[in-house]
C-alpha positions as CSV (number, residue, x, y, z in Angstrom):
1,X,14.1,-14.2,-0.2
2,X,11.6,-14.7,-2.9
3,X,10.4,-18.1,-0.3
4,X,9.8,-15.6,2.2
5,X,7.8,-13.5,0.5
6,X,5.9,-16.5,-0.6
7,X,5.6,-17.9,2.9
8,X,5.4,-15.2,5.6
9,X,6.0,-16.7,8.5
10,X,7.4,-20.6,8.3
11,X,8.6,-23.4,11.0
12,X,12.2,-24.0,11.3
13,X,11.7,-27.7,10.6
14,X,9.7,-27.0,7.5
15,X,12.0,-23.6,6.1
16,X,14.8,-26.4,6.0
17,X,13.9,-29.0,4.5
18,X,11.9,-27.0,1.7
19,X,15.3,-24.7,1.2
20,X,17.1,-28.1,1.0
21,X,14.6,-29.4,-1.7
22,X,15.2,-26.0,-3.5
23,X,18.8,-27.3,-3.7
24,X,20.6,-25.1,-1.3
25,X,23.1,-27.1,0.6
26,X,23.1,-25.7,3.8
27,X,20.5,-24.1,4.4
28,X,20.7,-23.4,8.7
29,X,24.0,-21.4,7.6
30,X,21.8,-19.2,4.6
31,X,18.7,-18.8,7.6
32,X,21.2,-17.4,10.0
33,X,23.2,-14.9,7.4
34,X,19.8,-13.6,6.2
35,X,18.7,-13.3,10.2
36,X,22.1,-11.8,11.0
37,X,21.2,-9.2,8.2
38,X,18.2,-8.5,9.3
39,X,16.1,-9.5,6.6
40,X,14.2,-12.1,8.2
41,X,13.3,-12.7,11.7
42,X,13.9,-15.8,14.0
43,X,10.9,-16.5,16.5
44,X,10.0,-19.4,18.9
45,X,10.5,-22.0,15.8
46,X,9.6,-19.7,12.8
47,X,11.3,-17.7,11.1
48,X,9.1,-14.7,9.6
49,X,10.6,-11.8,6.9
50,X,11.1,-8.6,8.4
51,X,8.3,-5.9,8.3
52,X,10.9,-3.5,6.8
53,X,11.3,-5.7,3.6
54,X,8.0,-6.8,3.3
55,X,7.1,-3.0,3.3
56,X,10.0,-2.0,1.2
57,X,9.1,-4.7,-1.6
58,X,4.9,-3.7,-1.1
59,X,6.3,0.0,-1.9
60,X,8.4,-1.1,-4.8
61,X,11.7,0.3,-3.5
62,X,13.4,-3.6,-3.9
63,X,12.6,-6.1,-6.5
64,X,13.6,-10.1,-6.1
């Protein structure tokens, strides 16, 4: 989560291979749970965090 904060909004492509240089393994299966939870969003090849956690970590109600 804390790359999404970072990066807003990033290309599929890109989120990818950046989450595989960070040393997750699989990281198509970690972009679909955190989609599937709702915490980020899945566009025409972005994926973008939610408004609800971005707002909810500007408000201090979650920490990462």
């Amino acid at each position: 989560m804390r790359y999404f904060l970072r990066y807003r909004s990033v290309g599929e492509i890109l989120a990818s291979r950046e989450l595989r240089a960070m040393g997750i393994k699989n990281p198509s299966k970690i972009l679909a749970k955190l989609v599937s939870l709702g915490l980020i969003k899945r566009g025409i090849g972005c994926y973008t965090i939610s408004k609800e956690v971005l707002d909810a970590f500007r408000r201090g109600e979650i920490e990462i």
